[in-house]
Backbone as a chain_set.jsonl record, in Angstrom:
{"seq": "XXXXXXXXXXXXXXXXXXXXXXXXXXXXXXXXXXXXXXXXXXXXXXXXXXXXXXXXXXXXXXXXXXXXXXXXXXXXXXXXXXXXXXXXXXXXXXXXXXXXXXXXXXXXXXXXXXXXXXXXXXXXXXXXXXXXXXXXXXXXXXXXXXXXXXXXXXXXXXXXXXXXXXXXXXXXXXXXXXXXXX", "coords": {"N": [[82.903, 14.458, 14.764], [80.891, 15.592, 16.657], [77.244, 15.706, 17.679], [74.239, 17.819, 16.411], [73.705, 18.676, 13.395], [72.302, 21.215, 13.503], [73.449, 21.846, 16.332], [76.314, 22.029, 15.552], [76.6, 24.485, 13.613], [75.496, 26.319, 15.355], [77.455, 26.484, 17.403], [79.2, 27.356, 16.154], [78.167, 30.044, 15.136], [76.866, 30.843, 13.32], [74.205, 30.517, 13.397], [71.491, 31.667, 15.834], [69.537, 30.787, 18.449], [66.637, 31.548, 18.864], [66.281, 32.125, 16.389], [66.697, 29.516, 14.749], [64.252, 28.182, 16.153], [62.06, 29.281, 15.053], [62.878, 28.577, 12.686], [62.09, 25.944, 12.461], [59.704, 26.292, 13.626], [58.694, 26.861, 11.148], [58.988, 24.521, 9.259], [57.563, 22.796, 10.54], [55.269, 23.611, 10.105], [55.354, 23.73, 7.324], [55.01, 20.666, 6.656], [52.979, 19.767, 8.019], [51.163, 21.277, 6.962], [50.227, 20.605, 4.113], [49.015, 17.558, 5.016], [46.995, 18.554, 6.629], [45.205, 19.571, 4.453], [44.629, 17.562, 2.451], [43.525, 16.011, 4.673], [41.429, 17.254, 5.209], [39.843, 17.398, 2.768], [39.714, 14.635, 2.398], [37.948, 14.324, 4.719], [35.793, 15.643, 3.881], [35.032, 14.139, 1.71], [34.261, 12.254, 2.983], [32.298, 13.263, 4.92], [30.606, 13.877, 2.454], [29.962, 11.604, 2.023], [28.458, 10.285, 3.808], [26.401, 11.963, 4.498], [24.913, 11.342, 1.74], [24.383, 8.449, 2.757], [22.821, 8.568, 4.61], [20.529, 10.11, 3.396], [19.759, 8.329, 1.78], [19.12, 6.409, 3.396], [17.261, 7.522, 4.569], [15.01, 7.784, 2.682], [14.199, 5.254, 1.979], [13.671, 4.349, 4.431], [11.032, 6.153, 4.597], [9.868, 5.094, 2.671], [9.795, 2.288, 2.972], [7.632, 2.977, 5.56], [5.862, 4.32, 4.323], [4.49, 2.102, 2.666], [3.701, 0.239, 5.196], [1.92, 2.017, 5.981], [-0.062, 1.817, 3.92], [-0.62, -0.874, 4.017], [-1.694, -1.324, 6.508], [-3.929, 0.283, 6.197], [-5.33, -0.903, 4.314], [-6.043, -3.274, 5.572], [-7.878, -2.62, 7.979], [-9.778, -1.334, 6.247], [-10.658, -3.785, 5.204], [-11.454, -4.822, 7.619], [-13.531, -3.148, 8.272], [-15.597, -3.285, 6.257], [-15.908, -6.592, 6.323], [-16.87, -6.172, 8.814], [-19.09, -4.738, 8.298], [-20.674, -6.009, 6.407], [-21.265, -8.262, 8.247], [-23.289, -7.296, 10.273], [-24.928, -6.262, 8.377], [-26.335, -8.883, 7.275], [-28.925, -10.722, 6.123], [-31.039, -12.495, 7.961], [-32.7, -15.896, 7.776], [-34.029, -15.896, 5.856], [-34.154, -18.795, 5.146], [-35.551, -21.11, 2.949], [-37.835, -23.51, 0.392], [-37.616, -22.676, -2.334], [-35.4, -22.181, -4.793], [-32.546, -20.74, -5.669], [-30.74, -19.657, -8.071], [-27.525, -18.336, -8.93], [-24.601, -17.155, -10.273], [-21.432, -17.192, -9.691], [-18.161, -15.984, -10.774], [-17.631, -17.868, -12.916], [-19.193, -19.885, -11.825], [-22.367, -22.123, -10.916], [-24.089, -21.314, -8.466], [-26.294, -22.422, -5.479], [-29.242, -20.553, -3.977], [-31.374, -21.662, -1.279], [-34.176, -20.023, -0.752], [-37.071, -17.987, 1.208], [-40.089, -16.918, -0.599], [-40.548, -14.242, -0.41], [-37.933, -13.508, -0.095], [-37.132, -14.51, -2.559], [-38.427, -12.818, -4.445], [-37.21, -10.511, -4.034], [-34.992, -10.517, -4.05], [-34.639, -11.018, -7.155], [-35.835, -8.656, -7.748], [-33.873, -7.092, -6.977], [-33.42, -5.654, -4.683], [-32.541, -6.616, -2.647], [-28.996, -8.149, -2.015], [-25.897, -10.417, -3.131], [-23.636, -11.106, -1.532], [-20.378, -12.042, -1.131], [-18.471, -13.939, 1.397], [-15.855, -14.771, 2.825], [-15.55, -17.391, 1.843], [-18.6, -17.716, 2.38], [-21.975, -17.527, 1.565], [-23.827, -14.545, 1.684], [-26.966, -12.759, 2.577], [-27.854, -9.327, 1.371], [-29.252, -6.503, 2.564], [-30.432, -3.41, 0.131], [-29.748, -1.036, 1.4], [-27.287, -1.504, 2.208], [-25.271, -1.914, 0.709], [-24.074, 0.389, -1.179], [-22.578, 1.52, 1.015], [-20.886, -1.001, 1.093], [-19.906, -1.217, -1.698], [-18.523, 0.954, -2.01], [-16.146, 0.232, -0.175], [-15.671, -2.138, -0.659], [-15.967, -3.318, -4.007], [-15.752, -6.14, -5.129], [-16.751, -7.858, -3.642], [-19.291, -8.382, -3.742], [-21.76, -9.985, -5.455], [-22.548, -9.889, -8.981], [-25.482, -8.719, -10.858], [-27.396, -10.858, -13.0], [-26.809, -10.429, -16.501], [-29.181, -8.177, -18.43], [-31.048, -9.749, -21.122], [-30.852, -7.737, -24.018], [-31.145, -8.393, -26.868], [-33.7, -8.26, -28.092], [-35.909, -6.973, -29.57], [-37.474, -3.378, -28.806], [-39.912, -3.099, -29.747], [-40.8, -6.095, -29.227], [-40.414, -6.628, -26.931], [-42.508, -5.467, -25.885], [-44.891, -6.379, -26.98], [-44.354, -9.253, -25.855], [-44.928, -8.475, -23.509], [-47.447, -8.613, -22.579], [-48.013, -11.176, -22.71], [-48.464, -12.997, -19.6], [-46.517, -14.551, -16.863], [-46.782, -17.894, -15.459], [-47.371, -18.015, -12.211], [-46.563, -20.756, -10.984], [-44.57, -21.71, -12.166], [-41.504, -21.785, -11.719], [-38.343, -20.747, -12.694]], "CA": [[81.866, 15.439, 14.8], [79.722, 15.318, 17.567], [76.061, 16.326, 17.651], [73.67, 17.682, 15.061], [73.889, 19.845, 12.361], [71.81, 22.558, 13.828], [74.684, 22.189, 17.269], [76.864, 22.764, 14.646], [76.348, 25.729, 13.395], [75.28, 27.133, 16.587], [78.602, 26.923, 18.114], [79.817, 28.177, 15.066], [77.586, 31.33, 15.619], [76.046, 31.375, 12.358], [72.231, 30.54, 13.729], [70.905, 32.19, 17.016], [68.802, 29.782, 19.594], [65.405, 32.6, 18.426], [66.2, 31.778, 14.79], [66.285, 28.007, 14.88], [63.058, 27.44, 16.97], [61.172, 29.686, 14.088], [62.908, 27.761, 11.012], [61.705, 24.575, 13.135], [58.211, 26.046, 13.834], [57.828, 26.935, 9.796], [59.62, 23.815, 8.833], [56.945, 22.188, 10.94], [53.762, 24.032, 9.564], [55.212, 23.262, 6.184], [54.964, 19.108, 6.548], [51.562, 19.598, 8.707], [50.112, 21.859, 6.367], [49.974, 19.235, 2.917], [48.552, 16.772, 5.309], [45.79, 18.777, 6.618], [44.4, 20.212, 3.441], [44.633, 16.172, 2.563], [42.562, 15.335, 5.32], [40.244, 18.336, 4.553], [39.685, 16.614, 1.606], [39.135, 13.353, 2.825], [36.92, 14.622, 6.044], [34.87, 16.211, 2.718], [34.146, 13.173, 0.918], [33.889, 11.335, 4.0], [30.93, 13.568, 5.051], [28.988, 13.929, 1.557], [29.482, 9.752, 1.627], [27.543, 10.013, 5.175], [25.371, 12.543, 3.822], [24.223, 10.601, 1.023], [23.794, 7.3, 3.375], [21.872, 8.984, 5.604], [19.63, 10.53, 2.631], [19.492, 7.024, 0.943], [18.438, 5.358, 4.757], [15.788, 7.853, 5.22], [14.11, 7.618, 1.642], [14.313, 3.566, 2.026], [12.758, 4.087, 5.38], [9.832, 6.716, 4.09], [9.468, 3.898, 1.653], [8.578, 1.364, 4.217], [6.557, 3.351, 6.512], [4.483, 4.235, 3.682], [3.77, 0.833, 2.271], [3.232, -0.027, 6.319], [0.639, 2.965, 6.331], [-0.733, 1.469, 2.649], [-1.356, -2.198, 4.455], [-2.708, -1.042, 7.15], [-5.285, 1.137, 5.985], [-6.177, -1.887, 3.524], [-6.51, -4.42, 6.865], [-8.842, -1.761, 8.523], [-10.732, -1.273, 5.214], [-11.212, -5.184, 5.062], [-12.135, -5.019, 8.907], [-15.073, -1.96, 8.473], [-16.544, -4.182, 4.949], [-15.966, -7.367, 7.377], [-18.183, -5.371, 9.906], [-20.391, -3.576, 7.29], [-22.008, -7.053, 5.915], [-22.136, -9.185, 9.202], [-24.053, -6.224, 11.124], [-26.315, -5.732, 7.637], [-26.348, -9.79, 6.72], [-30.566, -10.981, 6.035], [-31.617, -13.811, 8.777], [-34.331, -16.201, 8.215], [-34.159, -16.315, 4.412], [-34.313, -20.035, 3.969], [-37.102, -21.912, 2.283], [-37.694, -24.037, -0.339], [-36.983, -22.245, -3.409], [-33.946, -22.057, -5.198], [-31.975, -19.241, -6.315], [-29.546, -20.064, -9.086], [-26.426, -17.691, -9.842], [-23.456, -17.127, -11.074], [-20.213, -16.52, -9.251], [-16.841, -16.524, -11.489], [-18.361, -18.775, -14.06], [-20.014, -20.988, -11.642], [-23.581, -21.8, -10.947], [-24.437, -21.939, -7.077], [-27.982, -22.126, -5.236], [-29.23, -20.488, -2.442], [-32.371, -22.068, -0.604], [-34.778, -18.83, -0.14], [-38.242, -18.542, 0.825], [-40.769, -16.595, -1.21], [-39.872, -12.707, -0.691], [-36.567, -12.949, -0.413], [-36.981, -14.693, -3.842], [-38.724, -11.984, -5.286], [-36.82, -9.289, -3.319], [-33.796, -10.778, -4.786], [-35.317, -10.831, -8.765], [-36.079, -7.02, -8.298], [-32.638, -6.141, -6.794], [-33.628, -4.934, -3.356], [-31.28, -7.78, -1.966], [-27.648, -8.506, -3.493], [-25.785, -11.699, -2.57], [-22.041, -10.9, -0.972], [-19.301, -13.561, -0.512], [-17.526, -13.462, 2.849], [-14.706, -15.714, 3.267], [-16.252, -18.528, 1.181], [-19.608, -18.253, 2.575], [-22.892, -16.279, 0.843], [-24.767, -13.312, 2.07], [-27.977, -11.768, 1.855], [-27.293, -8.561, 2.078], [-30.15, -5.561, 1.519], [-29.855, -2.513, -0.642], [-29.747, 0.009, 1.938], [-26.006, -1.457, 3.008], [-24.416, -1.781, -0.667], [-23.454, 1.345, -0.985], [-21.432, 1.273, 1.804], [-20.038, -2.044, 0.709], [-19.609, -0.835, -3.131], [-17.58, 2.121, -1.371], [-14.887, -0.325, -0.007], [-14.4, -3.435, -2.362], [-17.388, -3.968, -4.698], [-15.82, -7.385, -5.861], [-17.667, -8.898, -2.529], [-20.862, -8.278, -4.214], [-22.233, -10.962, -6.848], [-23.342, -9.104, -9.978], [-27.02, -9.055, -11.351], [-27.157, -11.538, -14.078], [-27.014, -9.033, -17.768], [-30.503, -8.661, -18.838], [-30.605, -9.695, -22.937], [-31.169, -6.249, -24.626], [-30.965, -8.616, -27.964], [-34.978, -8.459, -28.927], [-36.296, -4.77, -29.941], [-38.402, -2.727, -27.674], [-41.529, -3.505, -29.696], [-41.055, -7.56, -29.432], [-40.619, -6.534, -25.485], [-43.762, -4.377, -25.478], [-45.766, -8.057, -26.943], [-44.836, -10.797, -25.23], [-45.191, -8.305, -21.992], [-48.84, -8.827, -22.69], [-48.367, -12.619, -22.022], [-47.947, -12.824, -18.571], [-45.625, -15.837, -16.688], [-47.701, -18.013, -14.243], [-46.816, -18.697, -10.837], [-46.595, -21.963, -10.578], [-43.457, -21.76, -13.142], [-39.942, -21.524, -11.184], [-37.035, -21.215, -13.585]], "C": [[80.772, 14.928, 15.693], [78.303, 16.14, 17.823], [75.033, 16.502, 16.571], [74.177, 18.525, 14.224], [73.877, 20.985, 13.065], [72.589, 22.795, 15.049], [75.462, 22.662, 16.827], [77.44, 24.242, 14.936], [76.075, 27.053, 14.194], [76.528, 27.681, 17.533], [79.597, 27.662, 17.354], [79.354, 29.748, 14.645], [77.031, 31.895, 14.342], [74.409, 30.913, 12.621], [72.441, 30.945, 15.306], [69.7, 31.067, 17.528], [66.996, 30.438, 18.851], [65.588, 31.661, 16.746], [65.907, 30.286, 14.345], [64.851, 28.004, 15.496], [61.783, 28.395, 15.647], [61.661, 29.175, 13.078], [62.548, 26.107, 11.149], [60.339, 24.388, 13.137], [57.504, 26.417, 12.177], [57.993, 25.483, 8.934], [58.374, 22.27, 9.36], [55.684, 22.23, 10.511], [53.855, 23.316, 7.972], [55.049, 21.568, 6.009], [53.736, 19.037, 7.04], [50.91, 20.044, 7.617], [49.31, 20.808, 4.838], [48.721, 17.993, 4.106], [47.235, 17.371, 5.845], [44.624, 19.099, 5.275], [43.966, 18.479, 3.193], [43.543, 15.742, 3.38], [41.444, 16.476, 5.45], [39.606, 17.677, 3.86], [38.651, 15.261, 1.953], [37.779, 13.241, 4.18], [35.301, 15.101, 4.945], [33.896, 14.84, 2.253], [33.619, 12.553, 1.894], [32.411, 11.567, 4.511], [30.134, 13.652, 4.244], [29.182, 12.339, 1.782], [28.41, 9.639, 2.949], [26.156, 10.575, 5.1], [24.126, 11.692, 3.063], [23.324, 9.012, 1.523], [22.594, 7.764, 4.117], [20.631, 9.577, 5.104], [19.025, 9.035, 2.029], [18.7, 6.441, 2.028], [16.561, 6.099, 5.012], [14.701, 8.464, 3.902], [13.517, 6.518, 1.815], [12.906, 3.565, 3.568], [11.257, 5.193, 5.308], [9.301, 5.578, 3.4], [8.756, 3.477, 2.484], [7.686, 1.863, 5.047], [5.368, 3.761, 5.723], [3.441, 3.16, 2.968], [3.048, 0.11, 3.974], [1.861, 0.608, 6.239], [-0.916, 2.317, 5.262], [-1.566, -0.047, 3.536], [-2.342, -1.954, 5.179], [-3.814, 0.008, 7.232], [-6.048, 0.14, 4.859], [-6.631, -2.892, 4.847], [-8.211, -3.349, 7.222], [-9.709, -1.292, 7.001], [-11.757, -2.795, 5.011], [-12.135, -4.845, 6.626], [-13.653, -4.177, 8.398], [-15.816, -2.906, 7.348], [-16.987, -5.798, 5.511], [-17.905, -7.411, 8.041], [-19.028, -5.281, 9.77], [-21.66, -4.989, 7.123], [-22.135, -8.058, 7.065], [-23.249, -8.664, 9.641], [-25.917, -6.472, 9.592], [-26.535, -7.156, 6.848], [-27.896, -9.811, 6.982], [-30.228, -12.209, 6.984], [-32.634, -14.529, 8.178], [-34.761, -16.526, 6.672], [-34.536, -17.689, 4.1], [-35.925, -20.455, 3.683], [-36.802, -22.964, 1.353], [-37.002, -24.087, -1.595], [-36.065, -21.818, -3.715], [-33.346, -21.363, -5.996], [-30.868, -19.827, -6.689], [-28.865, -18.295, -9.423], [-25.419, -17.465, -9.616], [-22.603, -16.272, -10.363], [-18.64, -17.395, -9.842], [-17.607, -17.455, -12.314], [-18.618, -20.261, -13.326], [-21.417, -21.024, -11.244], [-23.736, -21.875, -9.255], [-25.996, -21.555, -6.737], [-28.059, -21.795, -4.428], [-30.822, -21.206, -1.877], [-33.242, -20.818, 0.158], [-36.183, -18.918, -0.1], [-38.598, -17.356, -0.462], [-40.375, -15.106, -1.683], [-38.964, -12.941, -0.583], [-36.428, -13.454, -1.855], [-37.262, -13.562, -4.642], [-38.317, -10.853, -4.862], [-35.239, -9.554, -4.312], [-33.871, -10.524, -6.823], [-35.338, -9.454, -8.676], [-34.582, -5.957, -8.04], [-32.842, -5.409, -5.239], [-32.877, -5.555, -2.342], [-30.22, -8.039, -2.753], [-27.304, -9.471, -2.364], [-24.407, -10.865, -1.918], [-21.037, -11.9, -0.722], [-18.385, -12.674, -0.003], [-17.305, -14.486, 3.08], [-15.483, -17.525, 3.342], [-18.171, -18.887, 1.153], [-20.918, -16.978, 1.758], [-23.87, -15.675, 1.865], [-25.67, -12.677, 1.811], [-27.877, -10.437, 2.177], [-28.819, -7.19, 1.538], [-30.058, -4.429, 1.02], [-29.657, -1.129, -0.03], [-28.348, 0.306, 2.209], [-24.838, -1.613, 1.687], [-23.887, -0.678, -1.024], [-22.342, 1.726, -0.464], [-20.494, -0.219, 1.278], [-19.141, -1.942, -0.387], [-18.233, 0.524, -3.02], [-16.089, 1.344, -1.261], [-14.623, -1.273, -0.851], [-16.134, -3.599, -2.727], [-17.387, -5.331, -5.426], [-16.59, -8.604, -5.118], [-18.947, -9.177, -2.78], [-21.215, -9.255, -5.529], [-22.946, -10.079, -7.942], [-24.446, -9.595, -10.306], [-26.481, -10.141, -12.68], [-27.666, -10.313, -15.285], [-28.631, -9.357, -18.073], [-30.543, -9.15, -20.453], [-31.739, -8.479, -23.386], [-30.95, -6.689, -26.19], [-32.406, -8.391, -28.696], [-35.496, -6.779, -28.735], [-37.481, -4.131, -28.797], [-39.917, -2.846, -28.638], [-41.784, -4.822, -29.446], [-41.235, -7.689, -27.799], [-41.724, -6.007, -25.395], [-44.651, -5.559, -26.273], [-45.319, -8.537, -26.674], [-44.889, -9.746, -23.673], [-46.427, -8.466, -21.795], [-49.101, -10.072, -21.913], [-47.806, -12.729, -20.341], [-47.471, -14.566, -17.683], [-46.295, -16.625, -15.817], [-47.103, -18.28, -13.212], [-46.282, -19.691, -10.379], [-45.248, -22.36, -11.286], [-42.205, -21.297, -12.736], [-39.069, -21.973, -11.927], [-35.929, -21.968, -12.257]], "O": [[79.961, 14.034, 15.454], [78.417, 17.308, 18.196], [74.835, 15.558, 15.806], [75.228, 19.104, 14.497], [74.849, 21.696, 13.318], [72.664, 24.01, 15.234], [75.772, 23.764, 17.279], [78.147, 24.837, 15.749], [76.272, 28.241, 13.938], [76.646, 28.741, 18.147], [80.529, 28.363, 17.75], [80.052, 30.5, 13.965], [76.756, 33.086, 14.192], [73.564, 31.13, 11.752], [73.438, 30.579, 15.927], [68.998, 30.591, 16.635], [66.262, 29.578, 18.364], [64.939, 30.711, 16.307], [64.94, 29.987, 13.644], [64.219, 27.473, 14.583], [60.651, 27.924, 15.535], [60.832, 29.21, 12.169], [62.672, 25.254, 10.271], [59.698, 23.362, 12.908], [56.305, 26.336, 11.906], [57.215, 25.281, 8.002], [58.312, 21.164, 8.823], [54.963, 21.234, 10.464], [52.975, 22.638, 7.442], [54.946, 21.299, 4.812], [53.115, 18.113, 6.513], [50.031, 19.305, 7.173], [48.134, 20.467, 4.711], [47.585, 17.787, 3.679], [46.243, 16.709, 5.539], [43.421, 18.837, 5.29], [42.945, 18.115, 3.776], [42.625, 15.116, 2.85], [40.43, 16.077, 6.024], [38.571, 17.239, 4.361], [37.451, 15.018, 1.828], [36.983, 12.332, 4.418], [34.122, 14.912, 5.241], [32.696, 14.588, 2.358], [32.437, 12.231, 1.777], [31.533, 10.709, 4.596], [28.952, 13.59, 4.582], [28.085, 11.803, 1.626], [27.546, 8.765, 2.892], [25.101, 10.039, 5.44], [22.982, 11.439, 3.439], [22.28, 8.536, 1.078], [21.498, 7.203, 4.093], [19.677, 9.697, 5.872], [17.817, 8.834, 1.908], [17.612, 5.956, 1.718], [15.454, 5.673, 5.339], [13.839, 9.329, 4.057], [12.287, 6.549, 1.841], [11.793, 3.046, 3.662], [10.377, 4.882, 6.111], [8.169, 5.189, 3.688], [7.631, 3.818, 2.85], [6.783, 1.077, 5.334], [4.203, 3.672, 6.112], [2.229, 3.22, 2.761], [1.968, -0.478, 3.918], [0.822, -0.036, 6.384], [-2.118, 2.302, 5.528], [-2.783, -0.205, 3.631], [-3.527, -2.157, 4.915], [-4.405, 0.417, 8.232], [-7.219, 0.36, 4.547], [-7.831, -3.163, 4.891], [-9.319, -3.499, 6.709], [-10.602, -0.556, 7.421], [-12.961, -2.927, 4.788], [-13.352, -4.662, 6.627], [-14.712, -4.78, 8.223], [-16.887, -3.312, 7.797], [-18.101, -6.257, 5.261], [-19.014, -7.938, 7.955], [-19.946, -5.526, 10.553], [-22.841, -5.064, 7.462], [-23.116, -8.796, 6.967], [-24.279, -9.328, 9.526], [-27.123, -6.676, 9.727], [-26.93, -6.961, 5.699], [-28.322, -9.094, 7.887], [-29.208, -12.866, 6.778], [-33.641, -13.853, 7.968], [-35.679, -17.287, 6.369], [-35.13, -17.945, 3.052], [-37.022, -20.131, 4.138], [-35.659, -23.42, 1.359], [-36.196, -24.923, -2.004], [-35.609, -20.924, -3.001], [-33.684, -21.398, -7.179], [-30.092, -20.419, -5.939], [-29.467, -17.357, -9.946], [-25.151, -17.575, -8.419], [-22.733, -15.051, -10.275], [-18.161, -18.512, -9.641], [-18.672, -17.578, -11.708], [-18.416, -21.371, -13.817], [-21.893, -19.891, -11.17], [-23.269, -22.95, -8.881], [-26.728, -20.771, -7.341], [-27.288, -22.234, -3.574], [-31.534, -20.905, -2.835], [-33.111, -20.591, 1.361], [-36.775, -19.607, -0.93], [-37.701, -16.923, -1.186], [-40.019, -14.757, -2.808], [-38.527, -12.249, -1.503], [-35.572, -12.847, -2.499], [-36.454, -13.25, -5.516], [-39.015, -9.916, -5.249], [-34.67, -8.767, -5.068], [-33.073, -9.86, -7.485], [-34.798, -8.901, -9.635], [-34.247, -4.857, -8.478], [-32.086, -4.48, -4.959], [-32.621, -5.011, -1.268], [-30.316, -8.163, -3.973], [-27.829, -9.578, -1.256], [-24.553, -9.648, -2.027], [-21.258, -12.609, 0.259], [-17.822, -11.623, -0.31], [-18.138, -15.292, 3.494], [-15.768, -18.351, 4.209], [-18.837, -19.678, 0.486], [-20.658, -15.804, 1.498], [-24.543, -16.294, 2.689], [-25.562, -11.898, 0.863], [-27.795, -10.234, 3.389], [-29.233, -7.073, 0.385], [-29.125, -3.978, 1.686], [-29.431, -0.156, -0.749], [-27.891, 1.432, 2.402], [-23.639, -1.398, 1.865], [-22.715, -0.944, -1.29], [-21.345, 2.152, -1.047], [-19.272, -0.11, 1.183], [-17.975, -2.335, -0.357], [-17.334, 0.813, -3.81], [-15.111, 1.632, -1.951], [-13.666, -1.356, -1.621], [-17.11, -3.873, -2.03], [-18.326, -5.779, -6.084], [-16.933, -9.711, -5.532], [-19.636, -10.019, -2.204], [-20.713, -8.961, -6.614], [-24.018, -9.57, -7.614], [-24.634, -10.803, -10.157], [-25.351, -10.134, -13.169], [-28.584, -9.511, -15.114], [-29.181, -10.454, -17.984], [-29.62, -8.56, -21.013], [-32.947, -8.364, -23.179], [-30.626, -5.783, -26.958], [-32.347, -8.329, -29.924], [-35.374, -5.855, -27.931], [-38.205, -4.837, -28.095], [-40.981, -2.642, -28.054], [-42.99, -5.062, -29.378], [-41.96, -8.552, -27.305], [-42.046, -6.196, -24.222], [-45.701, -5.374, -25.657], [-45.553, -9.332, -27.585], [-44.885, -10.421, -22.644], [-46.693, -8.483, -20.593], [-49.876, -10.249, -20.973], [-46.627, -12.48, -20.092], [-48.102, -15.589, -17.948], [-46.62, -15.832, -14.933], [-46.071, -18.931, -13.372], [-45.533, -19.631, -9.405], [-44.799, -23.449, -10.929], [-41.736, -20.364, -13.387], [-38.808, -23.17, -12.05], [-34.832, -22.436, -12.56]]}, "num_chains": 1, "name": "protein.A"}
């Protein structure tokens, strides 16, 4: 027996040349067709998995550009508070007298003369620490400072609100003398 099957049969005149090439071209759709739906399938997941990367990449990267945006609007906040108290720092302050207080629970002194002593006692001057060093700074520019970080600012020492408002209203009678620097 020489040939194929489908020679066969052909010379045997039970299939026509027309008839074969259409039980060839369904015979062909039917083995293609399983494999496309298949890779339908797989082209499916393939794209929500790309989908999802590509949703996951550009959350991740919102992420970072907003912590980027977060730094650098804290740098440039430091810079303008920087700015704020060199521009509005007091000159010329020193003197003799010595200004005791309290930063973080320590005691430090500053060497001021006369008004800035008593400019400082009423609050019309606040101190500032900038990158270890102290600042006189005056009350026109606190505001602005208190705006961006108010931890740069040395707090007033508390006043004691322990003795009654009549024991304050006598000894304000006695008055403190001059010559008497705590």
């Amino acid at each position: 027996m020489a040939g194929s099957l489908f020679d066969q049969l052909k010379k045997s005149g039970l299939v026509n040349e027309h008839k074969a090439k259409q039980i060839k071209r369904e015979k062909y759709q039917q083995t293609k067709q399983p494999k496309s739906q298949k890779d339908l399938q797989s082209e499916n997941d393939a794209a929500k998995l790309v989908a999802e990367a590509k949703r996951l990449k550009a959350e991740k990267d919102r992420q970072l550009n907003l912590e980027r945006q977060q730094q650098q609007a804290e740098r440039a906040k430091q810079a303008e508070l920087k700015q704020i108290l060199q521009s509005n720092q007091l000159k010329g302050f020193g003197g003799e007298i010595a200004f005791n207080f309290a930063d973080d629970k320590q005691v430090k002194t500053l060497q001021v003369n006369a008004t800035t002593h008593q400019r400082l006692g009423s609050g019309k001057i606040r101190i500032a620490r900038l990158e270890g060093a102290y600042l006189l700074i005056p009350d026109t520019a606190v505001e602005k400072i208190e705006l961006r970080d108010p931890s740069v600012l040395i707090p007033f020492a508390d006043k004691d609100d322990s003795s009654s408002q009549q024991d304050q209203d006598y000894y304000a009678k006695f008055e403190i003398p001059d010559d008497l620097v705590w």
